[in-house]
C-alpha positions as semicolon CSV with decimal commas, in nm:
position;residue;x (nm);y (nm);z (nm)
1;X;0,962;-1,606;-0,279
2;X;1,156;-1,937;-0,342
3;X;1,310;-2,166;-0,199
4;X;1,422;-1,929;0,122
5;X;1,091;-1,800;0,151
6;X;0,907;-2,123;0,213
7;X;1,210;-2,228;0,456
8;X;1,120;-1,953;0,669
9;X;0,766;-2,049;0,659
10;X;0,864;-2,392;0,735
11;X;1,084;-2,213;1,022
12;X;0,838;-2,018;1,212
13;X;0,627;-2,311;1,255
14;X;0,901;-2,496;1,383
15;X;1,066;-2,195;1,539
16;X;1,374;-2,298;1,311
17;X;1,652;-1,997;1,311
18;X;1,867;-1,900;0,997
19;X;2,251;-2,031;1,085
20;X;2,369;-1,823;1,319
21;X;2,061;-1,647;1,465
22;X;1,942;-1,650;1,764
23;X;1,584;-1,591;1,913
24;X;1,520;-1,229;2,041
25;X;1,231;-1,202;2,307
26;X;1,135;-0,807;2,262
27;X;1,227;-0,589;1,992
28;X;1,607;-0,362;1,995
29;X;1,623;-0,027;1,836
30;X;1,920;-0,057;1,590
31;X;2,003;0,199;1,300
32;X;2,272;0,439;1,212
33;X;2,286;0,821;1,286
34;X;1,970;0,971;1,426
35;X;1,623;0,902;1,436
36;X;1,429;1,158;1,162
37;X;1,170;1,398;1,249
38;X;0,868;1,289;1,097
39;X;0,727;1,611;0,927
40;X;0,337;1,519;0,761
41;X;0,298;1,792;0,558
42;X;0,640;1,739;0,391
43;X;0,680;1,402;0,402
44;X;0,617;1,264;0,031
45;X;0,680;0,896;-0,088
46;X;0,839;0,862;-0,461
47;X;0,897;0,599;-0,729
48;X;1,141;0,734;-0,984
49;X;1,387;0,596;-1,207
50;X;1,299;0,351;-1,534
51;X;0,883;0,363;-1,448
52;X;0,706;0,222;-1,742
53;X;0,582;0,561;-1,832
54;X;0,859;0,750;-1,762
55;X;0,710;0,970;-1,515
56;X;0,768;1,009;-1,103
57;X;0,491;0,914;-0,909
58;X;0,404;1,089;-0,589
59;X;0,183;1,039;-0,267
60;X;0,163;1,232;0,025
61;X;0,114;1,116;0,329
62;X;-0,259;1,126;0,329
63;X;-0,276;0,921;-0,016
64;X;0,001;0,693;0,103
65;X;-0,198;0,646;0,389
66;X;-0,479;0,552;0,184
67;X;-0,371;0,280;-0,028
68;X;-0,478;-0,044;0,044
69;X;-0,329;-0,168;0,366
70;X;-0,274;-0,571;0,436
71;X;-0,121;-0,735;0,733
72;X;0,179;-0,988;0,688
73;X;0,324;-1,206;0,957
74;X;0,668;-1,280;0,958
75;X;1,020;-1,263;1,139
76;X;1,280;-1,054;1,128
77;X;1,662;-1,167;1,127
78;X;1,899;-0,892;1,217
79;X;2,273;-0,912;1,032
80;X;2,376;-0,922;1,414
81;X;2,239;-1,203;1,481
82;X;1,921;-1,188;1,665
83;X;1,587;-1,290;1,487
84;X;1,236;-1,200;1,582
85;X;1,002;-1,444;1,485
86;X;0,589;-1,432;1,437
87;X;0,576;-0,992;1,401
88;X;0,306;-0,888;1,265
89;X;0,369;-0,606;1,005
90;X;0,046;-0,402;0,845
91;X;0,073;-0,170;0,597
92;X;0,088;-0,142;0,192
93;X;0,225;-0,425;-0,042
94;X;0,558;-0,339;-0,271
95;X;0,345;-0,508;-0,509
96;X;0,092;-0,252;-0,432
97;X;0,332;0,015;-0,499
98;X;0,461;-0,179;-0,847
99;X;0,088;-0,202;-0,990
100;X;0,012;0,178;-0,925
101;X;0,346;0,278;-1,083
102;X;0,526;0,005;-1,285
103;X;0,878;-0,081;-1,348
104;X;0,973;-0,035;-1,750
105;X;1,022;-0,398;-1,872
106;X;1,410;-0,432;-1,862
107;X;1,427;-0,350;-1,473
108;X;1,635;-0,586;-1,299
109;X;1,658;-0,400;-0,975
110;X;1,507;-0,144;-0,721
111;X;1,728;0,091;-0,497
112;X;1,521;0,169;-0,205
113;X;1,555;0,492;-0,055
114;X;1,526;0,682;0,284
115;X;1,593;0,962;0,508
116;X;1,930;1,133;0,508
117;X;2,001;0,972;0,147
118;X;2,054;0,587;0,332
119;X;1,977;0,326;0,044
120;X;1,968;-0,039;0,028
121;X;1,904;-0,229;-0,315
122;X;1,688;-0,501;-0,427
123;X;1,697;-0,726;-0,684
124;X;1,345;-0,662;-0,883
125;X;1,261;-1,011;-0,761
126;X;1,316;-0,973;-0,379
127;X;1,108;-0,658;-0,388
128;X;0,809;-0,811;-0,581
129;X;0,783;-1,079;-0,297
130;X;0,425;-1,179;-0,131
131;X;0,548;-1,088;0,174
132;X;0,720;-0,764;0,085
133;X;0,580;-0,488;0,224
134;X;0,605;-0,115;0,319
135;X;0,534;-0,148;0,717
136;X;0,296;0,117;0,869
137;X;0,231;-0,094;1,201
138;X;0,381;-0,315;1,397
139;X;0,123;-0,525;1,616
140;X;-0,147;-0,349;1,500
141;X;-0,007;-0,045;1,660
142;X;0,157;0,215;1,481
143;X;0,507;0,200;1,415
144;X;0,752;0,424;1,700
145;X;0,965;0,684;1,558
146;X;1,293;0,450;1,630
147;X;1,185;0,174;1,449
148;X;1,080;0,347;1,135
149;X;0,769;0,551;1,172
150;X;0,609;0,655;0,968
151;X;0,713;0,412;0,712
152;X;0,953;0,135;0,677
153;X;1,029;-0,162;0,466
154;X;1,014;-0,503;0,574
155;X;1,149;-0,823;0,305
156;X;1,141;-1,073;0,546
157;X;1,314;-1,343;0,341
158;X;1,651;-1,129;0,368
159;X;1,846;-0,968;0,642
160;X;1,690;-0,698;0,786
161;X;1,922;-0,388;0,707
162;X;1,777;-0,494;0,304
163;X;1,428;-0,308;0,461
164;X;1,495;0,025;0,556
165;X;1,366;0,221;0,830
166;X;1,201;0,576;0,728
167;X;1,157;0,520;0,391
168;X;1,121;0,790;0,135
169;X;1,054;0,621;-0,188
170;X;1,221;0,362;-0,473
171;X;1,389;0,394;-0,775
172;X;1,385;0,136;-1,041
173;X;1,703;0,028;-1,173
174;X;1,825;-0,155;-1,504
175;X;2,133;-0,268;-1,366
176;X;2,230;-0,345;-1,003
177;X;2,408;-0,100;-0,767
178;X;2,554;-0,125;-0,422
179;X;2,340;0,054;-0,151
180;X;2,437;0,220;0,175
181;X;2,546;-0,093;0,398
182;X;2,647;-0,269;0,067
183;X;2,918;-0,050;-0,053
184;X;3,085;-0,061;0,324
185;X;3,130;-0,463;0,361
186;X;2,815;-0,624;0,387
187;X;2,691;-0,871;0,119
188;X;2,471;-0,735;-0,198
189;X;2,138;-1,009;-0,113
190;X;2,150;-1,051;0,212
191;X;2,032;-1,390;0,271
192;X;1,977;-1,541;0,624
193;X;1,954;-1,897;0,498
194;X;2,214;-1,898;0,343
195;X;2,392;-1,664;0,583
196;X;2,558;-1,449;0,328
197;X;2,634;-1,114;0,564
198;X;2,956;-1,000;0,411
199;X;3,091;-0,905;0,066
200;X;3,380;-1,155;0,080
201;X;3,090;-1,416;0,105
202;X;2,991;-1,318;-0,298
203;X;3,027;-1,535;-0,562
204;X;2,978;-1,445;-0,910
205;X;2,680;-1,284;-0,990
206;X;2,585;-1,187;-0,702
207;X;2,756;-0,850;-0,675
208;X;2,691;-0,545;-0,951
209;X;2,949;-0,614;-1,225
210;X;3,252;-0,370;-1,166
């Protein structure tokens, strides 16, 4: 989306890095505190907040699992400084999710939510991205329990802790707040081209008004 998502377009043709990346060969489990069971018959996937209706939408995992599922390849570029380029990610569009249960028309902003109450947010923007995407597989092989299954999100035009592994569902927002990683030091984009990773990188505007 932008100008940062057509420089990393530009970049995995010319396996150009972000500023301070460097290329990962293979793919390192990272996350914080343990790895979820994954539990089918109570696993549910919710959008909540300002819908355009006013209602929550649901899906189980059968109906999630039944929505229409694209592949998107792209890289990944880890706040610690590794990047995977050329992964390719199948599963269902955010903009998928957005058209099945719409955002009210003064969202700004979508806090994404998963297991054990982690968040992340997203400016409404970011999330509505071409390449965003709610990441089933990995590969064409289903994604492994540490890196997400059975659902993760992937916005490959920001750093990767902005996509969140075992995702639970998104709520819309009409004004910006601070998500999990945010609110402890890291910076409220997240962008790799522009290498904003910390908080004391903000400039106005970029941060939820206090």
């Amino acid at each position: 989306m932008g100008q940062p998502e057509s420089r990393e377009r530009q970049g995995a043709a010319q396996t150009e890095l972000p500023p301070g990346q460097r290329l990962q060969r293979g793919w390192p489990v990272t996350h914080y505190g343990p790895v979820p069971k994954f539990k089918p018959e109570r696993w549910e996937f919710r959008v909540f907040g300002a819908t355009a209706d006013g209602d929550k939408h649901c899906w189980n995992h059968e109906e999630f699992s039944a929505l229409p599922f694209e592949t998107v390849v792209a890289d990944l570029h880890c706040v610690t400084k590794f990047s995977m380029v050329g992964a390719e990610w199948g599963g269902v569009s955010a903009r998928t999710i957005a058209e099945l249960a719409p955002p009210a028309p003064d969202v700004t902003h979508v806090m994404v939510w998963a297991e054990y109450g982690f968040s992340s947010n997203l400016r409404l923007a970011d999330f509505l991205g071409d390449r965003t995407l709610f990441a089933t597989h990995n590969g064409g092989e289903l994604l492994t329990a540490e890196h997400g299954f059975p659902l993760r999100l992937v916005v490959p035009h920001l750093y990767a802790w902005k996509g969140p592994k075992w995702v639970r569902g998104i709520e819309y927002m009409t004004a910006d707040r601070r998500g999990f990683w945010e609110e402890r030091g890291y910076h409220n984009i997240g962008d790799p081209w522009r290498e904003q990773r910390y908080s004391y990188q903000e400039e106005p505007g970029d941060g939820p008004e206090l």
